[in-house]
Structures are given as structure tokens and as C-alpha cells.
DOTIKE-592876 format. One record per residue (C-alpha): residue number from 1; residue in one letter; x, y, z. Coordinates in nm, 2 decimals, always signed. Example, Ala and Ser with C-alpha at 12.3 -4.5 7.8 and 13.67 -1.06 7.14 Angstrom:
BEGIN
   nr  rest      px      py      pz
    1     a   +1.23   -0.45   +0.78
    2     s   +1.37   -0.11   +0.71
***
This chain:
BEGIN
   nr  rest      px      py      pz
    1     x   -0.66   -1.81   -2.12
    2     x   -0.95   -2.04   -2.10
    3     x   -1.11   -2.05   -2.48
    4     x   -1.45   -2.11   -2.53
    5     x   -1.52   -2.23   -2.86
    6     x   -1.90   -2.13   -2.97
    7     x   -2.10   -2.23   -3.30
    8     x   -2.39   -2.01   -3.44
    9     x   -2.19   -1.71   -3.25
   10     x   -2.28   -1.49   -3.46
   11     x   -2.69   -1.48   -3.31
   12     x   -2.82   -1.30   -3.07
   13     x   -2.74   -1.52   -2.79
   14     x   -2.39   -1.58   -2.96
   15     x   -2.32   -1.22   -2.94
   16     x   -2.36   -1.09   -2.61
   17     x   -2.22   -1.38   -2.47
   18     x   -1.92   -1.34   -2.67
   19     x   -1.88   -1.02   -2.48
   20     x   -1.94   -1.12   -2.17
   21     x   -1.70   -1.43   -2.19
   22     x   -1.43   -1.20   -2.31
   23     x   -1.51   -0.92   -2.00
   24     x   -1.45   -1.22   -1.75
   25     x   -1.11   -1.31   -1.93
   26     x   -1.18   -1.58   -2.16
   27     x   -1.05   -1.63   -2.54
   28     x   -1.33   -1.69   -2.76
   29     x   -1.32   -1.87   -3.10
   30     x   -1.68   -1.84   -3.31
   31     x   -1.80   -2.10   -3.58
   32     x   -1.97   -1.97   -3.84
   33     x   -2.09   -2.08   -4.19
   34     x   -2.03   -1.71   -4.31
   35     x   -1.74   -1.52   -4.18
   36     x   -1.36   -1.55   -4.27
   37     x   -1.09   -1.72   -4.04
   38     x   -1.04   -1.34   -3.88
   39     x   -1.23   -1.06   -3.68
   40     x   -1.37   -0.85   -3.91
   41     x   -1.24   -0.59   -3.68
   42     x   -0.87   -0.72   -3.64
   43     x   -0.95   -0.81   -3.30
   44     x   -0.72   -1.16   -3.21
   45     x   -1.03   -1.20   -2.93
   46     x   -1.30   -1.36   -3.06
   47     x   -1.10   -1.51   -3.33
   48     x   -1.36   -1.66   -3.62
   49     x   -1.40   -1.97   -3.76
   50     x   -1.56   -2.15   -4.05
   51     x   -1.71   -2.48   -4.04
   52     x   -1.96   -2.66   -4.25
   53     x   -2.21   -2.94   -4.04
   54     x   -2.37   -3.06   -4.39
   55     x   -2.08   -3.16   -4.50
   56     x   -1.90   -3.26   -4.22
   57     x   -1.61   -3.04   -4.17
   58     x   -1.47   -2.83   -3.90
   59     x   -1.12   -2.70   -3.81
   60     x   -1.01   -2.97   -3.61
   61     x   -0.70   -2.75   -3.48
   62     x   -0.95   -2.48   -3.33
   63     x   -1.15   -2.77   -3.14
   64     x   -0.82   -2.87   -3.03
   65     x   -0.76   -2.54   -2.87
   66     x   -1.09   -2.60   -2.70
   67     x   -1.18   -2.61   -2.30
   68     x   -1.54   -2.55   -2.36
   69     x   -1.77   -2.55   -2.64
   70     x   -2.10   -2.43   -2.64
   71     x   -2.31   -2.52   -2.90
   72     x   -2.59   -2.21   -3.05
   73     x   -2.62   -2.34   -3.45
   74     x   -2.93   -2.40   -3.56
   75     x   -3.17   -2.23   -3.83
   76     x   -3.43   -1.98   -3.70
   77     x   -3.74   -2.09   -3.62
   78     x   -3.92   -1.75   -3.67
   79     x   -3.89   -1.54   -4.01
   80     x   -4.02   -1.84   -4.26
   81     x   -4.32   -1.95   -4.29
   82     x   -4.32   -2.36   -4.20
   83     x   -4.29   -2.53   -4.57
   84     x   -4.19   -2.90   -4.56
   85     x   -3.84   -2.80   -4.65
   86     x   -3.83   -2.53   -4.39
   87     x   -3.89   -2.76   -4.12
   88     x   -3.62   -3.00   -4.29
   89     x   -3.38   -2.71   -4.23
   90     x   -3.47   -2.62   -3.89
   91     x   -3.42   -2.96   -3.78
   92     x   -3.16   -3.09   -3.99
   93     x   -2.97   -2.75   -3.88
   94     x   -2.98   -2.87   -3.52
   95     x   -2.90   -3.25   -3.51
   96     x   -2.61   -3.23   -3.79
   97     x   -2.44   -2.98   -3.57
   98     x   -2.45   -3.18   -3.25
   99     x   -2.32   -3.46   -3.44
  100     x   -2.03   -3.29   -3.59
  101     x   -1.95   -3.17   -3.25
  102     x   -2.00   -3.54   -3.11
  103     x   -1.80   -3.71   -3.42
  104     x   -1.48   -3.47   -3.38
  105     x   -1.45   -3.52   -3.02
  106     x   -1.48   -3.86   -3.07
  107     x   -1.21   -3.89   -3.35
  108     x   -0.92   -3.62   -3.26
  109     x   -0.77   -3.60   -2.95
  110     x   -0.89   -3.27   -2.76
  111     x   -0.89   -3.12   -2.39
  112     x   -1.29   -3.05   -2.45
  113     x   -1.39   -3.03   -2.05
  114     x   -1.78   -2.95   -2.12
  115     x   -2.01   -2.92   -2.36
  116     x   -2.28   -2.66   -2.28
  117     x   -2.58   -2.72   -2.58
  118     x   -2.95   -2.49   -2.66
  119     x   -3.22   -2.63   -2.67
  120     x   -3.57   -2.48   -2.61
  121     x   -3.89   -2.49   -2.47
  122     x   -4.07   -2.64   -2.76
  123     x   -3.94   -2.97   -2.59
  124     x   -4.25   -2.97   -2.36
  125     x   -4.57   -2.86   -2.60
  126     x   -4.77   -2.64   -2.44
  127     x   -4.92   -2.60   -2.04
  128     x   -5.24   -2.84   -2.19
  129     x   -4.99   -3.13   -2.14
  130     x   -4.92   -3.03   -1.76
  131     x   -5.03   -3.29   -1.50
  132     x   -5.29   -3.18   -1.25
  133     x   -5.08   -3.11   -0.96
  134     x   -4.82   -2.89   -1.19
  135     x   -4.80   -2.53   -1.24
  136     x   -4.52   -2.56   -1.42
  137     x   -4.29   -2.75   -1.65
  138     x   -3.98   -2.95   -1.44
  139     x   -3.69   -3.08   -1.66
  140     x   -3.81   -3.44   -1.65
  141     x   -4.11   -3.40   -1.86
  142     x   -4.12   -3.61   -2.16
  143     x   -4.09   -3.44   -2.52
  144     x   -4.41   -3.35   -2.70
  145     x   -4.53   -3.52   -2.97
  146     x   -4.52   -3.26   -3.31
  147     x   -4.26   -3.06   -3.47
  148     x   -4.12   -2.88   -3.22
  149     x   -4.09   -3.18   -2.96
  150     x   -3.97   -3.35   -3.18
  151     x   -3.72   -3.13   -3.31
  152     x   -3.59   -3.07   -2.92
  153     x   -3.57   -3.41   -2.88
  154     x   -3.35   -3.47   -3.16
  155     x   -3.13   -3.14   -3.11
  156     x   -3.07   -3.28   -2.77
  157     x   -2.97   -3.66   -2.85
  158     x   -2.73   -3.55   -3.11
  159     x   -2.49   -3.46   -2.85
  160     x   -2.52   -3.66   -2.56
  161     x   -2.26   -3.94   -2.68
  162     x   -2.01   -3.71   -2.56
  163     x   -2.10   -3.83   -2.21
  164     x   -1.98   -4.12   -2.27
  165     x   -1.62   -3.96   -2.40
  166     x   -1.61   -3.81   -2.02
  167     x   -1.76   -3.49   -2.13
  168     x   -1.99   -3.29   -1.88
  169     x   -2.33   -3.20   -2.12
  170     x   -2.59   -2.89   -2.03
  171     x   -2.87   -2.86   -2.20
  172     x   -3.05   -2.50   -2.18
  173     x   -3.41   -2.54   -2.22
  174     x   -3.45   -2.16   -2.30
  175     x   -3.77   -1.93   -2.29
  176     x   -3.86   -1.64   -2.49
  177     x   -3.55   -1.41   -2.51
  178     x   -3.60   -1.06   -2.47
  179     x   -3.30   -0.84   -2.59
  180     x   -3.32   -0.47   -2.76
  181     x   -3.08   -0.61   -3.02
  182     x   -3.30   -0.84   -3.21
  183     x   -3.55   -1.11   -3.13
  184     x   -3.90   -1.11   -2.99
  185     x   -3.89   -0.76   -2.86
  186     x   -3.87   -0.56   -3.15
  187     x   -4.14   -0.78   -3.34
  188     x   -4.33   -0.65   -3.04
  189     x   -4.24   -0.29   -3.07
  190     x   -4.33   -0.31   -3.37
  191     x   -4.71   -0.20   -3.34
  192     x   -4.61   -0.01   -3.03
  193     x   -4.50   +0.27   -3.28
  194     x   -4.84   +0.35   -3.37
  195     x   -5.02   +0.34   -3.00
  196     x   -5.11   -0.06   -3.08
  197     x   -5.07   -0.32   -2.87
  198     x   -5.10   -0.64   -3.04
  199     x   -5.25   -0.97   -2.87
  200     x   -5.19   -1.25   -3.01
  201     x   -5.54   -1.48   -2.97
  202     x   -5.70   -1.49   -2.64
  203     x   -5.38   -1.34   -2.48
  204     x   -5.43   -1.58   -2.20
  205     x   -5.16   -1.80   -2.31
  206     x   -4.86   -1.82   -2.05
  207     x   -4.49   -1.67   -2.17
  208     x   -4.16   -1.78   -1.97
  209     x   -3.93   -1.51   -2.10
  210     x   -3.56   -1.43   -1.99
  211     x   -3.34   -1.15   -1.96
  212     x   -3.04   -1.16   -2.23
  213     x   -2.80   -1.09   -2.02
  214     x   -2.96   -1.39   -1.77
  215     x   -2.93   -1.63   -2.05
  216     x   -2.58   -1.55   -2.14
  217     x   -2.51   -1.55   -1.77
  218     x   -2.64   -1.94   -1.71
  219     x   -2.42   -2.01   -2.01
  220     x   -2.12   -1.87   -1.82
  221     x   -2.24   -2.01   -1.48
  222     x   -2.25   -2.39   -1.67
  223     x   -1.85   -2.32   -1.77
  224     x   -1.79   -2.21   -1.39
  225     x   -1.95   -2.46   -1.22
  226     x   -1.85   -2.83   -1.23
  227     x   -2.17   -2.93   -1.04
  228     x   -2.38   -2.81   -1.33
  229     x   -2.48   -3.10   -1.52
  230     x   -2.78   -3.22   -1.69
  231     x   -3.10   -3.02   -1.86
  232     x   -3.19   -2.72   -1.74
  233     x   -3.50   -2.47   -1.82
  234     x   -3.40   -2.14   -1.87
  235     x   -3.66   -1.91   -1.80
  236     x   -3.72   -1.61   -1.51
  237     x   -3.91   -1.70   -1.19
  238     x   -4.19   -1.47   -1.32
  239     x   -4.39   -1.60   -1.61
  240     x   -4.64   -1.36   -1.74
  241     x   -4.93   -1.45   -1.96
  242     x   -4.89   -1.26   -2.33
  243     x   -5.13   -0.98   -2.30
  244     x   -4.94   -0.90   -1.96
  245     x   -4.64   -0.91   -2.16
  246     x   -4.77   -0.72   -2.48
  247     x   -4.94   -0.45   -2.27
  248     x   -4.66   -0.39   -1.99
  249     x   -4.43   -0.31   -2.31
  250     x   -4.68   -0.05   -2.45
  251     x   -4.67   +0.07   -2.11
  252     x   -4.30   +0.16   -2.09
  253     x   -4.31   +0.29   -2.46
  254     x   -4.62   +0.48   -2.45
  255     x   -4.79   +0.51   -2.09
  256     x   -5.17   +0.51   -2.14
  257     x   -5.13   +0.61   -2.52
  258     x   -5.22   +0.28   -2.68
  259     x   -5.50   +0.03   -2.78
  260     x   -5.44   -0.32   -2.72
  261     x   -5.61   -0.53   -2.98
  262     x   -5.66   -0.91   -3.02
  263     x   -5.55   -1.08   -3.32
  264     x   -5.78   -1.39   -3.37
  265     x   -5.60   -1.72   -3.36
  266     x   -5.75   -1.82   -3.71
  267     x   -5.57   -1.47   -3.88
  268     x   -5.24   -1.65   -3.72
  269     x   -5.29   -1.99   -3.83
  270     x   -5.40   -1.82   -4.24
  271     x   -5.07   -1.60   -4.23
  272     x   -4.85   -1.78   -4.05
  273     x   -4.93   -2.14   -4.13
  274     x   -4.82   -2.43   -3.87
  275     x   -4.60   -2.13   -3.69
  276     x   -4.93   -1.94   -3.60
  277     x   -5.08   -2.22   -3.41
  278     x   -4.73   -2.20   -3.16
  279     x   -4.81   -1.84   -3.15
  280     x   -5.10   -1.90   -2.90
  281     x   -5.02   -2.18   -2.71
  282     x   -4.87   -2.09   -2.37
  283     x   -4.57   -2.26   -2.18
  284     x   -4.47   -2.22   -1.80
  285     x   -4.15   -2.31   -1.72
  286     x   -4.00   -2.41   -1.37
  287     x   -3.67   -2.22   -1.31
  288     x   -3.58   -2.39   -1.02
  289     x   -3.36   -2.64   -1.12
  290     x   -3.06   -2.39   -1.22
  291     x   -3.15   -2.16   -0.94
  292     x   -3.09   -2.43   -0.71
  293     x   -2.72   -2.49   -0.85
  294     x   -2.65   -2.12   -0.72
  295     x   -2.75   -1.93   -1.01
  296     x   -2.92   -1.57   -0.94
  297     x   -3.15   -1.38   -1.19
  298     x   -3.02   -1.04   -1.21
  299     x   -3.38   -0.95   -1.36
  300     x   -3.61   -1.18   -1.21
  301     x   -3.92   -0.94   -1.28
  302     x   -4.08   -0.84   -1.65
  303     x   -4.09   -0.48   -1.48
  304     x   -3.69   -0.53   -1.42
  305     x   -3.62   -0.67   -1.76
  306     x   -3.78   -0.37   -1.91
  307     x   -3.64   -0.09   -1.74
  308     x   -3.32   -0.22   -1.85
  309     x   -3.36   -0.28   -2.20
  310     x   -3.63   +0.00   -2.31
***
């Protein structure tokens, strides 16, 4: 069996691509800070690892029963409010796992094929720092300036010294991920519940979003396909701009029975800090890079990704 080793497997992502990798046939072996060196369940497939990027150590003999490894560690962005040490974490998180990664292939033999990284679309700002003649944000756009750029930009170099070790690298640029398991979605159930629809500032501010199942499937298709290479934005061909997005999920919870109503950009910024500022800027991403390795979106539409998950 092919096994595809995966760090922060234990996310959202992590987890339904762990089930998908295992429906197609392959073994899968997760890296985790917090579970034991077996399934919880007794299940042989996905086996469980610990490892520890701080301080350097992972179990060498799993990465050498490696063909792929694709890389999901990294501290949540949402949740916390932004404090300087929070920020420390989030990127710290990021760049000491790609370099673990990066070290160990380096040092111990291995038959590592690929590496298949996250990274996100905080690499490119927000659609203010579009040129003229762009609608959309390609792959070769430069990194922000600010946290978030920044962040990306490190996340991303920490691993791409396996190239030279003869290692294919993917980077997945990814966009809002919409899953009813966790993530974005519920946070914008939440108001649902009680017939609101919350807009976050002007509500004018573009969202590229992506199916869960379409994420974890552009992972798969970056194992399958040797032609795959490079960074890639992972996103569906229809952006919609957030009060599209908040208001067509009040509409498949509760038809006309809700109010949408704007939450000012200066309540965001007083509650949320440095976080509530990314809250209202918009990014539109260009898909057409992975679509034109062969990839398909199975739920290309926000009307399609909702009738499957609500």
C-alpha cells in the first residue's frame, strides 16, 4: 500500500482526507502532538504518530515508511484573539514544522516521492493590492506585506529545500473552507439559529471558499499526478462576496425567516483586535491554475456546496 504520512491530521482538513485517502486504498500514518502511537479505535489504518517540531523530534522510522507526506500543522489562526505571543505561535507553528520535515529528509535515508504543503490565501493581502487588469489573484503574485503575508511566506520557504533533495513540492494556497464538521460554517450558523444573518462590515468584501471534500480532493489529485508541481490556489471558480455568502446560508436554513444585519467594521476591529480588520477585507482567488492540471470541482457553485453540506 502506498502510505501517506500527514501532520496536523487530526484538523478538519486532516480528517476527511484521512478518509478519503483510505477509501482509494492508501495506508495513512497521522502526526500529532496529542495522540498515542495507536488508533484510538484499534484501527491499524490510519496508524498515529507523535512528534514534537519545537523540539525537533519525529519518528524517523514512520517517515521512513513514507511515499508521501503532506504537511497540515500549524496553530489556528481563528479562536484567539491576536496577542504578540499568539502571533509568535501561529507562525512559529508553521515554519518549525516545515523545517522538521525538510531536516529529516535531509538527514535519514527515505523513499519520500512528494511533499504536498498548506498554505493559505493570506499570502496575497487583500483584492486592494490587485493590479488593474486583474480580477483575480494568479499564483505568481508577490506576498503581502503584514502578518499574514508574511506568515505565508515563511510557511512556504520552510519547506522548499526539499526540491533540491529531488522532492516534488505543492503548495495549496487554500480559501475559506466550508465543511458541517467545524470551521467557518458553523461560526456562520451560529446567528442563523435565531432568524439573523450576520454581515460582517460593508459585506461587499469578496470570499473564495471551497468545498471540503474539493480540498481534500486536490490534495489527493497532487499524490496522483506527477505533473502537479508548484503553488497552487485552492479555491472554487465561483467567488461570492460575504453578504452573498452569509445570506444564501440563511436561505437554506431558514427561507425568508431571517434579518440580515451589518456588523460595523470598528465593532470587529474593538472585539477582535488585528483579526477583525482580516474579517472585512476580501480576496479573489484564480482557480485556474489546478483546474488546468485536470482537476474538476465536484461543487463548483456556493448553491452546490450547500445543498450538500446543510
Amino acid at each position: 500500500m502506498t502510505t501517506v504520512l500527514i501532520t496536523g491530521g487530526t484538523g478538519l482538513i486532516g480528517r476527511r482526507l484521512t478518509t478519503l485517502l483510505i477509501k482509494k486504498g492508501y495506508r495513512v500514518i497521522i502526526l500529532s502532538r496529542t495522540v498515542s502511537e495507536t488508533s484510538p479505535r484499534g484501527d491499524p489504518n490510519p496508524a498515529f504518530s507523535q512528534w514534537d517540531p519545537e523540539k525537533n523530534e519525529i519518528n524517523i522510522s514512520v517517515l521512513q515508511q513514507t511515499d508521501y507526506i503532506i504537511n497540515l500543522a500549524g496553530a489556528g489562526i481563528a479562536g484567539k484573539r491576536w496577542t504578540a505571543k499568539r502571533k509568535t505561535a501561529i507562525e512559529e507553528s508553521r515554519q518549525k514544522s516545515g523545517q522538521v520535515i525538510e531536516q529529516s529528509l535531509r538527514k535519514y535515508p527515505n523513499k519520500v516521492r512528494a511533499v504536498i504543503t498548506a498554505s493559505a490565501m493570506g499570502w496575497y493581502g487583500d483584492d486592494s493590492r490587485l493590479p488593474k487588469e486583474q480580477q483575480a489573484f494568479t499564483e505568481d503574485a508577490p506576498a503581502a506585506p503584514g502578518f499574514l503575508g508574511a506568515t505565508c511566506k515563511k510557511w512556504e520557504e520552510s519547506l522548499q529545500p526539499v526540491m533540491s533533495l529531488g522532492k516534488r513540492l505543492v503548495i495549496i494556497r487554500t480559501g475559506i473552507v466550508l465543511s458541517a464538521a467545524g470551521g467557518a460554517l458553523p461560526e456562520f450558523l451560529r446567528p442563523v439559529k435565531f432568524g439573523i444573518a450576520a454581515v460582517l462590515g460593508s459585506g461587499k468584501q469578496m470570499q473564495s471558499w471551497i468545498h471540503i471534500d474539493d480540498i481534500c480532493r486536490i490534495y489527493i489529485h497532487a499524490i496522483e499526478s506527477d505533473t502537479v508541481n508548484g503553488v497552487y490556489n485552492a479555491s472554487a471558480p465561483a467567488p461570492v462576496d460575504h453578504r452573498t455568502l452569509v445570506n444564501t446560508i440563511a436561505q437554506k436554513k431558514k427561507g425568508s425567516f431571517f434579518i440580515p444585519i451589518y456588523v460595523p467594521s470598528f465593532l470587529l476591529k474593538w472585539v477582535f483586535g488585528e483579526m477583525g480588520t482580516e474579517l472585512t477585507k476580501g480576496i479573489t482567488l484564480d482557480c485556474g491554475k489546478i483546474r488546468q492540471t485536470g482537476f474538476r470541482f465536484l461543487f463548483p457553485s456556493l448553491e452546490a456546496a450547500l445543498n450538500d453540506l446543510l
